[in-house]
PAROZA-786714 format. One record per residue (C-alpha): residue number from 1; x, z, y. Coordinates in steps of 0.25 Angstrom, whole numbers, plus 5000, padded with zeros to 4 digits. Layout:
node n = NUM, c1 = X, c3 = Z, c2 = Y
...
//
This chain:
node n = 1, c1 = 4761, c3 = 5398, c2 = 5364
node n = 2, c1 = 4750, c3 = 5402, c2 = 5373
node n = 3, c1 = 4751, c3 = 5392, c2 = 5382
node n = 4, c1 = 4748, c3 = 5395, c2 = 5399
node n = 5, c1 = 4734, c3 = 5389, c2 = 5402
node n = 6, c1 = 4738, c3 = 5388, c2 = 5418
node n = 7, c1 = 4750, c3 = 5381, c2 = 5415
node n = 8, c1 = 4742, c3 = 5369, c2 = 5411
node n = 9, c1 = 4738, c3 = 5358, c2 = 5420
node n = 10, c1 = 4746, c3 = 5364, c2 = 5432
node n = 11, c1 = 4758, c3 = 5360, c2 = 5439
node n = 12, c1 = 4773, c3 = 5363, c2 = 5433
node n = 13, c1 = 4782, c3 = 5372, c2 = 5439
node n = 14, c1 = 4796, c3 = 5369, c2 = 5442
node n = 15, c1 = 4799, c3 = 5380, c2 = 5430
node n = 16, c1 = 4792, c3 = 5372, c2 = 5421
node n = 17, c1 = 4797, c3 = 5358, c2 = 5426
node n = 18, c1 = 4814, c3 = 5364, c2 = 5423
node n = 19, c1 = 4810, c3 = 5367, c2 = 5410
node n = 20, c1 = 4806, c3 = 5355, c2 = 5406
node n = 21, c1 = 4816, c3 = 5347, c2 = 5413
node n = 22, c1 = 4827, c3 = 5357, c2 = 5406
node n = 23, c1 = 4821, c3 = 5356, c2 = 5392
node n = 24, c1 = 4820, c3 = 5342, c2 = 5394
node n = 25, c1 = 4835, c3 = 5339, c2 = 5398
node n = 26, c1 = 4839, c3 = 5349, c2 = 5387
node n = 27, c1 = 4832, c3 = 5339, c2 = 5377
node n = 28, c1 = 4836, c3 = 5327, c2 = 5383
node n = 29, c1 = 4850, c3 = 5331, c2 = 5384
node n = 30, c1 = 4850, c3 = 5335, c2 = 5367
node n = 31, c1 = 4845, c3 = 5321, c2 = 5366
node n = 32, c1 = 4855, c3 = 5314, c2 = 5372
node n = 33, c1 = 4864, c3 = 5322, c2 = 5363
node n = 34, c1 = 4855, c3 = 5320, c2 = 5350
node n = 35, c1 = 4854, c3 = 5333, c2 = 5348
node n = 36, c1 = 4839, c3 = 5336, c2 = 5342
node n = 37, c1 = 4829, c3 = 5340, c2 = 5352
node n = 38, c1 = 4815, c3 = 5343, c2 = 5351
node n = 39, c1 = 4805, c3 = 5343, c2 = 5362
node n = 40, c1 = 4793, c3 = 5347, c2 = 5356
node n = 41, c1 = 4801, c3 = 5361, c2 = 5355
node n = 42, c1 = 4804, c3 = 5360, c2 = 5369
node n = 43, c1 = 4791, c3 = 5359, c2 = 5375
node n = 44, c1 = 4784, c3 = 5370, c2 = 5366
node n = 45, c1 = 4796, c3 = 5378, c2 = 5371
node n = 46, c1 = 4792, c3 = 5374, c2 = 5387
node n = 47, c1 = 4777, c3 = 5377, c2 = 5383
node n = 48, c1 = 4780, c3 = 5391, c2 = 5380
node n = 49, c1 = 4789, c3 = 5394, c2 = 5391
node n = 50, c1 = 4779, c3 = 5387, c2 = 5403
node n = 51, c1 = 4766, c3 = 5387, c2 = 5393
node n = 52, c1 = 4762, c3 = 5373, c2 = 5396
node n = 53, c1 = 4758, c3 = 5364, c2 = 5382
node n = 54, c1 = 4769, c3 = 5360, c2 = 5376
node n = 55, c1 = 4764, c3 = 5344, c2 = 5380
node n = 56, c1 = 4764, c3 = 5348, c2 = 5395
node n = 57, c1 = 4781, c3 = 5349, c2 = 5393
node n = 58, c1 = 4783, c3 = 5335, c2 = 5385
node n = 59, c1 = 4774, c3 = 5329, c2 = 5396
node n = 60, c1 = 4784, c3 = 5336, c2 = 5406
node n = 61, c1 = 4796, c3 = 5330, c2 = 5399
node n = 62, c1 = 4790, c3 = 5317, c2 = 5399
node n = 63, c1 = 4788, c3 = 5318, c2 = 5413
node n = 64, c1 = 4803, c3 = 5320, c2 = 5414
node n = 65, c1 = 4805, c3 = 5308, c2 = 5407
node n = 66, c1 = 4800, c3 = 5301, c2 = 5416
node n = 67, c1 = 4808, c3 = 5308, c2 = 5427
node n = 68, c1 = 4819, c3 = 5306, c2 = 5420
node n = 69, c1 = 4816, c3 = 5289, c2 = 5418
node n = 70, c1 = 4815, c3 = 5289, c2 = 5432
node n = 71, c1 = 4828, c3 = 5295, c2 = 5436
node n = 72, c1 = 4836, c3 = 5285, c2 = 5427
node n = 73, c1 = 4838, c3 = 5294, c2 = 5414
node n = 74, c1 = 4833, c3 = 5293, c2 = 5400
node n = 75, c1 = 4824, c3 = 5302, c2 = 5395
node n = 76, c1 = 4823, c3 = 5312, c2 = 5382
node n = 77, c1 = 4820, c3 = 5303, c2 = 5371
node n = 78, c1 = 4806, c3 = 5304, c2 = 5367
node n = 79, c1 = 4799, c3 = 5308, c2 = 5381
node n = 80, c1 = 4794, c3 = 5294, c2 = 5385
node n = 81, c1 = 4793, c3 = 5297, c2 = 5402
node n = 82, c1 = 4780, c3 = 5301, c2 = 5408
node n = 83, c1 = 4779, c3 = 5298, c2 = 5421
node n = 84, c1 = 4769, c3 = 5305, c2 = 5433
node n = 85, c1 = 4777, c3 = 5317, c2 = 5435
node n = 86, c1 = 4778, c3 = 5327, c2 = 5448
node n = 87, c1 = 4789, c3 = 5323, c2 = 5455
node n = 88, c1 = 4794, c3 = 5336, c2 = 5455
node n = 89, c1 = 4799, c3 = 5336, c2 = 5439
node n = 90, c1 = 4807, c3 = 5323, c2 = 5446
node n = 91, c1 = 4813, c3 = 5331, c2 = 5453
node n = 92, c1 = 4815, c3 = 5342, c2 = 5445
node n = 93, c1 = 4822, c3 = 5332, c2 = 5434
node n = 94, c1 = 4832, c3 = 5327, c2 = 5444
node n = 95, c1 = 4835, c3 = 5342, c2 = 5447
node n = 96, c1 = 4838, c3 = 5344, c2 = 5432
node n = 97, c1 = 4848, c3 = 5332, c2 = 5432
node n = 98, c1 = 4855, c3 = 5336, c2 = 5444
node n = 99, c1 = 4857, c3 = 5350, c2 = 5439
node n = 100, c1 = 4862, c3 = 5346, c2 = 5424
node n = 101, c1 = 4876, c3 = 5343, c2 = 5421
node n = 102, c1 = 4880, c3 = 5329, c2 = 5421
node n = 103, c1 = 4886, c3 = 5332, c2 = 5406
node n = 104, c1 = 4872, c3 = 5334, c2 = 5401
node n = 105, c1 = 4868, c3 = 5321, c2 = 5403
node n = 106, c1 = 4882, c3 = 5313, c2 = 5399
node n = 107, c1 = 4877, c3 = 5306, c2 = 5387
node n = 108, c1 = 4867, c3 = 5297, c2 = 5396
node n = 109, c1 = 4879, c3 = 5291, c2 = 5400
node n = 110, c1 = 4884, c3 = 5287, c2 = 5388
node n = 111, c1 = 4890, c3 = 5272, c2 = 5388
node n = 112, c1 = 4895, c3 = 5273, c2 = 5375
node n = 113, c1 = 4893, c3 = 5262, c2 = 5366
node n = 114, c1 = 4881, c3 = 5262, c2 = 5357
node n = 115, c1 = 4882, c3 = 5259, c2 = 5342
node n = 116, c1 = 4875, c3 = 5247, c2 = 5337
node n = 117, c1 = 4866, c3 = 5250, c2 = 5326
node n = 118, c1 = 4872, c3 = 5249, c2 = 5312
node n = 119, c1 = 4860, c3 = 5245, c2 = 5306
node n = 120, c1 = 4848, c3 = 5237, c2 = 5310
node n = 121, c1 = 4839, c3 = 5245, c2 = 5321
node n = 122, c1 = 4822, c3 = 5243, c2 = 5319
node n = 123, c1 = 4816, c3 = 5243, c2 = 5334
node n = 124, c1 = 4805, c3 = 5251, c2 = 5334
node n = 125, c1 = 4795, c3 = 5244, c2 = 5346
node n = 126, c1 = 4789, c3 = 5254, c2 = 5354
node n = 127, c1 = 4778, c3 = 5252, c2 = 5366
node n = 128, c1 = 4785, c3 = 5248, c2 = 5378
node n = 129, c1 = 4785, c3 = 5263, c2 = 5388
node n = 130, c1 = 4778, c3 = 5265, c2 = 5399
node n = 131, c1 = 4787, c3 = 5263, c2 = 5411
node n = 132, c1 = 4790, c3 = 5272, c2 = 5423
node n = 133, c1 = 4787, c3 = 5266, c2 = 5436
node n = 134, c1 = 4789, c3 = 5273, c2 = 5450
node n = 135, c1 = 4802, c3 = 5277, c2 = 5456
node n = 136, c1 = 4805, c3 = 5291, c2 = 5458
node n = 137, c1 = 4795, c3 = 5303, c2 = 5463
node n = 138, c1 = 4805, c3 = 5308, c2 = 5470
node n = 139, c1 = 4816, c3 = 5298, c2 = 5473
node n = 140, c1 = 4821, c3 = 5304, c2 = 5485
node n = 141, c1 = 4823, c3 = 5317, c2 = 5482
node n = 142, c1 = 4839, c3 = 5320, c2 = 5478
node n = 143, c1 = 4839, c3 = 5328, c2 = 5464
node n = 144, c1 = 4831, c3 = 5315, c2 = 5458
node n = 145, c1 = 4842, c3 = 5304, c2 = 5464
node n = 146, c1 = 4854, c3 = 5314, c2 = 5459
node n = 147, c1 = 4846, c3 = 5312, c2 = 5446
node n = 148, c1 = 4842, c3 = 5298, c2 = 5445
node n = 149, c1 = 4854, c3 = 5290, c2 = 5435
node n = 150, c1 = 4852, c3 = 5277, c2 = 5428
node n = 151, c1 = 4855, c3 = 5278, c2 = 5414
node n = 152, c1 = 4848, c3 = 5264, c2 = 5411
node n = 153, c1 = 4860, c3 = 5258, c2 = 5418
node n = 154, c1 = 4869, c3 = 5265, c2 = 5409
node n = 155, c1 = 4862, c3 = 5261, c2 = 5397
node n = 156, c1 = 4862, c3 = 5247, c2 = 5401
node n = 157, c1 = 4878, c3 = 5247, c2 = 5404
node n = 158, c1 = 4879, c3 = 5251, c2 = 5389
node n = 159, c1 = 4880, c3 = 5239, c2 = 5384
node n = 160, c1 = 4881, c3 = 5242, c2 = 5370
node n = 161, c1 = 4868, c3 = 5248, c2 = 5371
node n = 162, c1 = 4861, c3 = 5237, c2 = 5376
node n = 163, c1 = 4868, c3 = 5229, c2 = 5364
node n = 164, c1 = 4865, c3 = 5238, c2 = 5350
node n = 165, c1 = 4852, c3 = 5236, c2 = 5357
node n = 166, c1 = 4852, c3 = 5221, c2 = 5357
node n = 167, c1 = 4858, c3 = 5221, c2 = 5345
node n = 168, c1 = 4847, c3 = 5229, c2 = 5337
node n = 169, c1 = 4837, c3 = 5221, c2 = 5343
node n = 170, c1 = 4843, c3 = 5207, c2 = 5338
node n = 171, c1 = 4846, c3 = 5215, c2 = 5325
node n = 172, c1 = 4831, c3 = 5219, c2 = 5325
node n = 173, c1 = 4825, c3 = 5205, c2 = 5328
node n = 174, c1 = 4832, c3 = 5198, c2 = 5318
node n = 175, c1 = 4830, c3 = 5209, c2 = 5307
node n = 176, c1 = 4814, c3 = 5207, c2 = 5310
node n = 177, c1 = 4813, c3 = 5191, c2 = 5310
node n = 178, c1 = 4822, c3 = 5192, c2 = 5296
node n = 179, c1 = 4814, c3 = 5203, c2 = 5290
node n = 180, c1 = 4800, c3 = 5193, c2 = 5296
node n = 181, c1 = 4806, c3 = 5183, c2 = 5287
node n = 182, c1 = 4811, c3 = 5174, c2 = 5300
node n = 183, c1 = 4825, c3 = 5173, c2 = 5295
node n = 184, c1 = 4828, c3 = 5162, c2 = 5305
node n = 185, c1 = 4823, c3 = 5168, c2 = 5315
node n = 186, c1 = 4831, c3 = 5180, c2 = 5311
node n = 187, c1 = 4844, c3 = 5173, c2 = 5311
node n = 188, c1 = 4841, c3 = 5167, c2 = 5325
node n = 189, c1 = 4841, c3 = 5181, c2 = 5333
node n = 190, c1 = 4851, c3 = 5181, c2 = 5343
node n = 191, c1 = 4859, c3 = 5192, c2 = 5351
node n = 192, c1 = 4859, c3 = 5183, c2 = 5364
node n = 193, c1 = 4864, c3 = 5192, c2 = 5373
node n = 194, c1 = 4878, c3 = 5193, c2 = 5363
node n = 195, c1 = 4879, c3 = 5178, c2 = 5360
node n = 196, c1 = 4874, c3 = 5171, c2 = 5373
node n = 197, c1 = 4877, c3 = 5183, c2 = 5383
node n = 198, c1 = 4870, c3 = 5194, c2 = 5389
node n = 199, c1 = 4865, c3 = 5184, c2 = 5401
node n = 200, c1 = 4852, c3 = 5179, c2 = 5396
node n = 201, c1 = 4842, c3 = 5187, c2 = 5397
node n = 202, c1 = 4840, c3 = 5195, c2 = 5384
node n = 203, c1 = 4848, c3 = 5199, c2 = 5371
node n = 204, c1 = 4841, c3 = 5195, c2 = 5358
node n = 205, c1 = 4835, c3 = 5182, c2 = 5356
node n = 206, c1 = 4825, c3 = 5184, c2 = 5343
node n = 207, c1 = 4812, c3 = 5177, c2 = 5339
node n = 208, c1 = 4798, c3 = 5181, c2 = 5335
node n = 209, c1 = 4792, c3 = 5177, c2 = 5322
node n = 210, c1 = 4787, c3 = 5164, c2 = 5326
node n = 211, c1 = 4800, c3 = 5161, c2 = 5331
node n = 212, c1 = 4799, c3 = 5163, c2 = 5347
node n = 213, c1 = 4810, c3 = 5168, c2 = 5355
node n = 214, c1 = 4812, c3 = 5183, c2 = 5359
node n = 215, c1 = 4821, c3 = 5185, c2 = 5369
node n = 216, c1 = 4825, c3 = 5199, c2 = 5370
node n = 217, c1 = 4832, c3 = 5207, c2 = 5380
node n = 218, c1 = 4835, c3 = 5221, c2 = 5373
node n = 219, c1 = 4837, c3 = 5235, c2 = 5382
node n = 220, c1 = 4843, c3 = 5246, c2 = 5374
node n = 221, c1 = 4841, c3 = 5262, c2 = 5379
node n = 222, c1 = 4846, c3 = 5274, c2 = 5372
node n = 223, c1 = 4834, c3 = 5281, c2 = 5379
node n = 224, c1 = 4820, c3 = 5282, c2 = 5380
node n = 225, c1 = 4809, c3 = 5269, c2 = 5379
node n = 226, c1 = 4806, c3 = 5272, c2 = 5394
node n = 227, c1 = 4821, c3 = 5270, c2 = 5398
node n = 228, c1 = 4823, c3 = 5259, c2 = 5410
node n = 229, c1 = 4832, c3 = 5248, c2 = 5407
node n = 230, c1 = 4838, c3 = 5237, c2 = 5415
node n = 231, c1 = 4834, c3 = 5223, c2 = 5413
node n = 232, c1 = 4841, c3 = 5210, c2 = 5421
node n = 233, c1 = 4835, c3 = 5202, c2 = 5430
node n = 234, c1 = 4840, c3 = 5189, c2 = 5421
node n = 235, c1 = 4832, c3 = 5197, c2 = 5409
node n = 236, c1 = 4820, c3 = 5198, c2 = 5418
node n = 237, c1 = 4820, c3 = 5184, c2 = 5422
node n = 238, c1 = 4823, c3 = 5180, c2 = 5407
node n = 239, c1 = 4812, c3 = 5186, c2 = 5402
node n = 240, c1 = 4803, c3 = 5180, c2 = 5416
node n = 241, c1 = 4807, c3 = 5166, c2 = 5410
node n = 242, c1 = 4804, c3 = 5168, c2 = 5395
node n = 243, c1 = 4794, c3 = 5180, c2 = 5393
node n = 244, c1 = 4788, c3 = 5176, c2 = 5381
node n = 245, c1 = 4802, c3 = 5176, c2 = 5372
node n = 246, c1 = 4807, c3 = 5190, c2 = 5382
node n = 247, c1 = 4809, c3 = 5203, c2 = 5376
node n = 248, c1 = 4815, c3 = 5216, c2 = 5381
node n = 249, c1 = 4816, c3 = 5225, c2 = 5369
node n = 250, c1 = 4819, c3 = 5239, c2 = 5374
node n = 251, c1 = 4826, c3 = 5249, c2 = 5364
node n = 252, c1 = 4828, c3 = 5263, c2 = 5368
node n = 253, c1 = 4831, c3 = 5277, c2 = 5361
node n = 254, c1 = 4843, c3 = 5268, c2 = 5358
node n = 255, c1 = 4853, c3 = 5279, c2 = 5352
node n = 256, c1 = 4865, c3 = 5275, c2 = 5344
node n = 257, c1 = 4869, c3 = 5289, c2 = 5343
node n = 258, c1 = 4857, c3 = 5297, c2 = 5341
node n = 259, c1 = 4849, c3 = 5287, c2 = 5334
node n = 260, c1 = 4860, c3 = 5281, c2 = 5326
node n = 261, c1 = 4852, c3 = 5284, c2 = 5311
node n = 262, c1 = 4840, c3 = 5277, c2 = 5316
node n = 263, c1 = 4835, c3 = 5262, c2 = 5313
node n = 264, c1 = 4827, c3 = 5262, c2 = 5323
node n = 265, c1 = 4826, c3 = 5260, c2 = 5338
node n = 266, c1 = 4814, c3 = 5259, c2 = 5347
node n = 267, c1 = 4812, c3 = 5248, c2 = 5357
node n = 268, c1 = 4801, c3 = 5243, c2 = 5365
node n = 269, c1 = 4800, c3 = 5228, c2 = 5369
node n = 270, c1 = 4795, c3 = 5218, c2 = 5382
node n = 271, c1 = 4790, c3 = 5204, c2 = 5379
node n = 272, c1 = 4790, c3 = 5196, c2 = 5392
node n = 273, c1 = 4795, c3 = 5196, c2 = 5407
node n = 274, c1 = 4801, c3 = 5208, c2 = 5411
node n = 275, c1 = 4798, c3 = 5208, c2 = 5424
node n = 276, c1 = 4783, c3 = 5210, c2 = 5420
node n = 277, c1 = 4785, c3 = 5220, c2 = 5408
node n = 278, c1 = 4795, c3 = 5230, c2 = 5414
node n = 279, c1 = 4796, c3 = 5238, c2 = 5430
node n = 280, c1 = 4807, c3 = 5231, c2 = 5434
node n = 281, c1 = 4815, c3 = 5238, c2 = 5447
node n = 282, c1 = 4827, c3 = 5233, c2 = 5453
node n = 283, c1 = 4839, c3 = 5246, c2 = 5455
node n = 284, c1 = 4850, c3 = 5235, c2 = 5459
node n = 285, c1 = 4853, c3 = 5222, c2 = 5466
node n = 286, c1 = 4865, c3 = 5212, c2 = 5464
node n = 287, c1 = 4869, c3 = 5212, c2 = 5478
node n = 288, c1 = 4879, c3 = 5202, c2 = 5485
node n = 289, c1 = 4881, c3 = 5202, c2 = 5501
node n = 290, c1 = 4869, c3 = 5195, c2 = 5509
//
């Protein structure tokens, strides 16, 4: 492929800018479906049609991403969001989702239960992702509010999602101290949030090595590490009280159905208070008559 010299290092048009956003819904959409897809393909098959490196269309897909995280949706798995993007590819996003068939995205709704793991599931620790700050570019332009939805709210009304997540994280910790020849230990991981309610404050109760507590509040996604989760304002102030034993472990690409073979999931963890490790913005008030 001979690629076009002056395409580089100048502006994209709104040609190049559909493409893109189409071959990445075509992608995303086969994911949610687990059917196999392969990006690589997709942006060698851009780069001829625009002659722009192939790169230059993965960086682009990153960027919607991004747009996509700030909207309220998931994002294709693997594409960790790039932010510092022209608010023109917001808008051209929003456009996209406004324009598709509601059908197409139908799985994003899914409330189904989720299977709890049949056997035990390694986490695999990650480095925490970087975090989008900033609201919207373009917030008051209509296309991007028809577009915006909140899927982490629907995520976190799953509740037997947030529980195979608890559940393979108490499984985990008392598999590692067992296998660390802390057998007592071991025995004395507890489930909290299933045998003394789900009111204070975190999930598992578990112990390092030298047998300190570690209070761990777990947040299960089916989606991408940069996901936005809901945390509580008692879970917040727990962790404010007691931040050396306070734990958030965050497990995402959490896919019963697509994933079901694998031992493995990934995770990323917080050690601390969370109103210093995470960007913390209130969407909603408890409100009573003043």
């Amino acid at each position: 492929m001979l690629m076009n010299l002056s395409a580089v290092g100048t502006a994209w048009s709104d040609s190049e800018n559909y493409a893109t956003i189409e071959a990445y819904f075509s992608l995303f959409i086969a994911d949610l479906h687990g059917e196999p897809i392969n990006k690589a393909a997709t942006y060698r098959k851009l780069a001829g049609q625009f002659g722009r490196a192939p790169k230059a269309f993965e960086f682009k897909m990153l960027n919607i991403s991004a747009v996509l995280v700030r909207l309220g949706w998931p994002y294709l798995r693997g594409l960790m969001p790039k932010a510092n993007y022209q608010g023109s590819l917001e808008i051209a996003v929003a456009k996209h989702i406004v324009d598709r068939s509601p059908t197409d995205f139908a799985l994003l709704e899914n409330s189904e239960p989720v299977e709890f793991p049949v056997s035990p599931v390694d986490l695999v620790l990650r480095p925490v992702p970087q975090f989008l700050n900033g609201g919207l570019l373009e917030s008051g332009n209509p296309e991007v509010n028809a577009a915006k939805r909140d899927y982490a709210a629907i995520e976190a009304a799953n509740s037997s999602l947030g529980l195979a997540g608890e559940l393979a994280v108490a499984e985990n910790e008392t598999r590692l101290l067992f296998l660390a020849g802390h057998k007592k230990l071991a025995n004395k991981v507890e489930h909290v949030s299933q045998t003394q309610g789900d009111g204070i404050g975190y999930d598992v109760l578990s112990f390092d090595a030298n047998g300190r507590e570690r209070c761990i509040e777990v947040k299960t996604s089916r989606y991408g590490a940069a996901t936005p989760f809901f945390v509580t304002d008692n879970e917040v102030r727990v962790s404010e009280r007691n931040p050396e034993t306070y734990w958030l472990y965050r497990l995402y690409d959490f896919d019963d159905q697509a994933r079901s073979t694998s031992k493995s999931r990934s995770a990323y963890r917080l050690h601390g208070n969370l109103r210093t490790k995470l960007d913390l913005r209130p969407i909603s008030y408890r409100a009573l008559p003043a």
